[in-house]
VMD Tcl script that draws the C-alpha trace (Angstrom):
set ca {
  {21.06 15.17 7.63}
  {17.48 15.21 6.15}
  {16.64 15.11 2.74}
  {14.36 17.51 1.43}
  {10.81 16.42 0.64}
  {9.85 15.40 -3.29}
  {6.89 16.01 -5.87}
  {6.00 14.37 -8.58}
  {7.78 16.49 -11.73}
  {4.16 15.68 -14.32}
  {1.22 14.49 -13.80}
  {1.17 10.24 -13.56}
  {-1.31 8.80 -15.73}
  {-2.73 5.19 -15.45}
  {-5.90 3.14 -15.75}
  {-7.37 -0.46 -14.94}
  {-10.95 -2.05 -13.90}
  {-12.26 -2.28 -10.65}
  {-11.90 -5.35 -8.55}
  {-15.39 -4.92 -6.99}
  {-17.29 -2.06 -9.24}
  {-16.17 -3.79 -12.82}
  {-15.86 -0.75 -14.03}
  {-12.89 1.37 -16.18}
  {-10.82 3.40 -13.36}
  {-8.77 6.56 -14.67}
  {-6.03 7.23 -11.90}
  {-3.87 10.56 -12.19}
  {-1.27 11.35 -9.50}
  {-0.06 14.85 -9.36}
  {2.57 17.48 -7.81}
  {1.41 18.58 -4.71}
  {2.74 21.83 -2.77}
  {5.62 21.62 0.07}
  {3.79 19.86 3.83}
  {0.67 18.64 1.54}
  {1.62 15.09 2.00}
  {-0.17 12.10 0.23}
  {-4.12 12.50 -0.58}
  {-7.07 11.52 -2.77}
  {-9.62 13.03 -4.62}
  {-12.74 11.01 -5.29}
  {-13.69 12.03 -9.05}
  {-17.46 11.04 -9.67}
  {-20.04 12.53 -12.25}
  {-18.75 16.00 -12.31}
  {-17.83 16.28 -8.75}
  {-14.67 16.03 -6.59}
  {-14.23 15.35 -3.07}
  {-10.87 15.34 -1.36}
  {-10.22 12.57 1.07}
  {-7.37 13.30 3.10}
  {-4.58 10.46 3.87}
  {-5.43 10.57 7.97}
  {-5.32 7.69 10.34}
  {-8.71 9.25 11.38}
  {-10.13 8.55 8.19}
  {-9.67 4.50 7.68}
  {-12.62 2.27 7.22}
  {-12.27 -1.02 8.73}
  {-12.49 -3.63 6.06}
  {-10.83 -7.21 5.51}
  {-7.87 -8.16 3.21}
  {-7.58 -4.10 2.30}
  {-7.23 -0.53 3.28}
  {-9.86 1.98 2.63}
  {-10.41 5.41 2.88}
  {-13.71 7.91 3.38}
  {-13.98 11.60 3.14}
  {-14.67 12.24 6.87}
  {-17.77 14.46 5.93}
  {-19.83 11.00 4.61}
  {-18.24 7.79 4.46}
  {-20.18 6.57 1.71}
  {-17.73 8.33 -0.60}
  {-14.37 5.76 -0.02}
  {-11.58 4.82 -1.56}
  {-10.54 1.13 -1.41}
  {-7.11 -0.45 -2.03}
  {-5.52 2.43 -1.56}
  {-2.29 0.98 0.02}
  {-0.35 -0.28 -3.32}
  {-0.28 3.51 -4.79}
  {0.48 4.49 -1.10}
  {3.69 1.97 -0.93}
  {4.53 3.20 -4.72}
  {4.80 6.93 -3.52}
  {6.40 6.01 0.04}
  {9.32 3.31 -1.67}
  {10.08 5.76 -4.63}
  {10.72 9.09 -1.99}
  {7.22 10.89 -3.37}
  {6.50 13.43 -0.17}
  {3.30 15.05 -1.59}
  {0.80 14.09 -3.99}
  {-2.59 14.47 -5.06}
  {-4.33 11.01 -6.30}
  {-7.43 11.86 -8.60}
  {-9.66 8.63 -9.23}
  {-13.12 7.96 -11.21}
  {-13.91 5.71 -8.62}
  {-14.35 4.14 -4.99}
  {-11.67 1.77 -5.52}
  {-8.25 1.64 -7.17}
  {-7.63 -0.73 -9.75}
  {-5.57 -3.41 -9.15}
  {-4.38 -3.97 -12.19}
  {-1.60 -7.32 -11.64}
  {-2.13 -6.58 -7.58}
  {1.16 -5.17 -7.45}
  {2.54 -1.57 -7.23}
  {4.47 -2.49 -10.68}
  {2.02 -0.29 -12.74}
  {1.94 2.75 -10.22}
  {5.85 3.03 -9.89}
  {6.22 2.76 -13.72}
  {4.07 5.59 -14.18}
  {5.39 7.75 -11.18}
  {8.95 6.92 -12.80}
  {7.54 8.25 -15.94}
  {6.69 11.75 -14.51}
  {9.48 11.91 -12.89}
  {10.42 13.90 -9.54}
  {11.63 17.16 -8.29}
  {12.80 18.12 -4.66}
  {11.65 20.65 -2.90}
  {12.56 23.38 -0.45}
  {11.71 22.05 2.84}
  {13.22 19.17 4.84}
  {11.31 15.84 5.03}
  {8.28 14.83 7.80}
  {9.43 12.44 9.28}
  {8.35 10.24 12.41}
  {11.56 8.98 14.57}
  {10.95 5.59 16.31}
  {12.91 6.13 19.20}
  {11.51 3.08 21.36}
  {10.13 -0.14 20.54}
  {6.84 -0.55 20.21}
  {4.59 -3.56 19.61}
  {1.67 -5.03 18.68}
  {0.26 -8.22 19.69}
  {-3.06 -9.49 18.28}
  {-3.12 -12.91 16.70}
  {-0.02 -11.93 14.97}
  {2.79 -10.00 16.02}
  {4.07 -6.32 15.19}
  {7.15 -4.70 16.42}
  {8.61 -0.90 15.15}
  {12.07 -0.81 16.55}
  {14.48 2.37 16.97}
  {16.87 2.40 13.42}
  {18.67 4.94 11.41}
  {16.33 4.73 8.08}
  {13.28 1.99 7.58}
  {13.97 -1.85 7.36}
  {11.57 -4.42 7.00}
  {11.71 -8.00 7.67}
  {8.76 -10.28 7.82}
  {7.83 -13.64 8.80}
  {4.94 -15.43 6.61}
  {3.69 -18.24 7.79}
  {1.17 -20.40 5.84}
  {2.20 -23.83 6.77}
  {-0.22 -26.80 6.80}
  {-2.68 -24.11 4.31}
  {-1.53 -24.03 0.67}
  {2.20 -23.85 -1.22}
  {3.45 -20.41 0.27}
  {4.66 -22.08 3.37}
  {7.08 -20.57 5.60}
  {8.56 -17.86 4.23}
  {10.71 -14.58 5.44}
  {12.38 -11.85 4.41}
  {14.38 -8.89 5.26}
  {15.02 -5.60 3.19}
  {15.96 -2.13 3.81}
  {13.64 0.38 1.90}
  {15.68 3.04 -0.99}
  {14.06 3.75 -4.51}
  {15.95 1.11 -6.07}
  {15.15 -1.68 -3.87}
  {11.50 -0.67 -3.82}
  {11.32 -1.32 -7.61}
  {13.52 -4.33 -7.80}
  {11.75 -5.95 -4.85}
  {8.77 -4.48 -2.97}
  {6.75 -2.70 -5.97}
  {6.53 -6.07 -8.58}
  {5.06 -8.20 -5.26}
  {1.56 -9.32 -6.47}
  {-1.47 -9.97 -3.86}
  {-1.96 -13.63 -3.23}
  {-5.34 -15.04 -2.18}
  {-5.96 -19.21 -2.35}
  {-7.99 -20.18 -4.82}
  {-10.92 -21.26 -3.57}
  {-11.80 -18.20 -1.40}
  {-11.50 -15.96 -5.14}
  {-13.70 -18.44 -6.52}
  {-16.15 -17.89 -3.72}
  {-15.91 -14.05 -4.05}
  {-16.85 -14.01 -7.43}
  {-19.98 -16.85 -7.10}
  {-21.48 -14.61 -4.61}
  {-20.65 -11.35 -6.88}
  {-18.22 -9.48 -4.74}
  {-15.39 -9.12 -6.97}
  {-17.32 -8.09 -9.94}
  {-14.11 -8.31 -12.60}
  {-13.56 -11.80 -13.16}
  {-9.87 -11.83 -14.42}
  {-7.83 -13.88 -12.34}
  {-4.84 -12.46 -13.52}
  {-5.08 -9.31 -11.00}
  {-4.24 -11.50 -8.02}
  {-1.72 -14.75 -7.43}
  {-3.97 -17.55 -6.65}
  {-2.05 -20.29 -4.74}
  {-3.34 -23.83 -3.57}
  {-1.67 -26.44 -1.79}
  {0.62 -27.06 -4.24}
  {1.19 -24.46 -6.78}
  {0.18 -20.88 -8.16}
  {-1.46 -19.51 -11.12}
  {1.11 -18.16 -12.64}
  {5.04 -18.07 -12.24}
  {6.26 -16.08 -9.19}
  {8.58 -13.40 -10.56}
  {11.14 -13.97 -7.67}
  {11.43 -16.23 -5.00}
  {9.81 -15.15 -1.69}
  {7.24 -12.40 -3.95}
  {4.90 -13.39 -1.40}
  {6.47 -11.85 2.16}
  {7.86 -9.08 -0.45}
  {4.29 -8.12 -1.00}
  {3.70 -8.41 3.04}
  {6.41 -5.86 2.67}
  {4.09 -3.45 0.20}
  {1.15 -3.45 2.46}
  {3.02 -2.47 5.49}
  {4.50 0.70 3.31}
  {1.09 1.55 1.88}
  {-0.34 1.40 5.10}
  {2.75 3.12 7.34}
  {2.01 5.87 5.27}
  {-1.17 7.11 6.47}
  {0.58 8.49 8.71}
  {1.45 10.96 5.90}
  {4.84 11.65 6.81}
  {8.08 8.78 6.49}
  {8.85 6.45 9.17}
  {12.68 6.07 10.04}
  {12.55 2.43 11.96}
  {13.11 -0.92 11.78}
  {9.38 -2.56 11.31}
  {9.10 -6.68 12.14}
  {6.04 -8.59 10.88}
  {5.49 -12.18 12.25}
  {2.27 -13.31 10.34}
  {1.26 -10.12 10.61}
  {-1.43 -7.98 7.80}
  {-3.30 -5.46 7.11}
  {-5.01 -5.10 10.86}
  {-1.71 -4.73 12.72}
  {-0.30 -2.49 10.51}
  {-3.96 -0.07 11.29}
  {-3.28 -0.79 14.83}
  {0.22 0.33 14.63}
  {0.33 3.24 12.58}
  {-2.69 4.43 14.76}
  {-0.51 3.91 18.08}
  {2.81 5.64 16.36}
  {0.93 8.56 15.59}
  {-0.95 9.15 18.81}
  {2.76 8.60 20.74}
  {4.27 11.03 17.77}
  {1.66 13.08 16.89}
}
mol new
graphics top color blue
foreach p $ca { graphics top sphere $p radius 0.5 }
foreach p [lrange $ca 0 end-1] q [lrange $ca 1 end] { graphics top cylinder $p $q radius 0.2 }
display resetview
């Protein structure tokens, strides 16, 4: 049986800086009508553009996911992938995400601060069954890293990270089956991890433009920045991105997804395959 697809019951209200801009971000999420799926509406001096969740509508960029309004791609969205995982793990069907600006904040690089507000506002169902894409073969992709999306009654995850020989996250993996509750005891707290080094080069040469360290886990080869708030937080944020991203699809995947060393470039490549096989 399928459930029926969810809103958000108020409007979600949060706010951070921008990783790259520096600047104060205001981020509302709000109810959205029955079919509407996830979107975005780029909020900017007085002005509003929508920028639909689409497969057709990703910008190519490294260590992120980014979305343009397909009538000029100046006008993006970046990071949009940890308040897509938030609405996909806590059952959110349609929403509309208003933001002052071109990125969303990262806040502590986890979903932590999206699903606590979304949990604030609360839900409601509504009257029409869920969108949902059915895996019903595997399917794979192999590019550096691997990606498989095999037939299963609901989504599961499990992913291999493999950092060996490069700093202390090692070898690491992890298997979980997505509800609500396991989202928010597991997937949504999973902070973004980046060594050291490479954040300290970002910010010499001025592209991250807020300096405070605290929005990302920085790891060397032997320890972290701050405390990890469970063991294996790292593949459990692996696990975030591949929601976030899966759901540009804008409908729910019911599979089994396995990651070995993949990121954010398979998980383009795959949802882009699922939905030209689905539709």
């Amino acid at each position: 049986m399928v459930d029926n697809q969810r809103t958000l019951k108020e409007v979600a209200r949060l706010s951070g800086i921008g990783t790259f801009t520096g600047h104060k971000i205001s981020v509302e999420i709000h109810p959205a009508p029955v079919d509407r799926g996830p979107s975005f509406e780029l909020n900017q001096e007085g002005k509003s553009w929508p920028i639909p969740v689409s497969v057709t509508n990703i910008i190519e960029a490294d260590n992120r996911t980014v979305l343009a309004d397909p009538e000029n791609e100046d006008r993006q969205v970046n990071i949009v992938e940890h308040v897509l995982g938030a609405l996909y793990g806590l059952g959110i069907d349609n929403a509309i995400v208003k933001v002052t600006s071109t990125e969303m904040p990262l806040i502590d690089g986890s979903a932590l601060s999206y699903l606590q507000a979304i949990d604030k506002a609360g839900s409601v169902e509504q009257d029409a069954p869920r969108r949902e894409i059915v895996i019903e073969r595997p399917i794979f992709i192999d590019d550096d890293a691997v990606l498989l999306v095999l037939p299963f009654d609901g989504l599961r995850i499990t992913h291999y990270l493999d950092h060996s020989n490069r700093d202390v996250v090692g070898k690491r993996v992890a298997q979980i089956d997505v509800t609500p509750e396991n989202f928010r005891k597991r997937i949504g707290p999973a902070r973004t991890f980046m060594r050291r080094d490479n954040a300290e080069k970002l910010v010499a040469t001025g592209v991250i433009k807020h300096q405070d360290m605290n929005q990302v886990l920085l790891v060397n080869e032997n320890s972290t920045s701050q405390p990890l708030r469970y063991a294996d937080e790292f593949v459990y944020h692996k696990m975030l991105d591949i929601l976030g991203d899966f759901y540009l699809a804008g409908r729910r995947i019911r599979g089994h997804v396995v990651g070995i060393r993949s990121g954010h470039r398979q998980n383009r490549q795959m949802i882009r395959k699922i939905v030209e096989m689905y539709g």
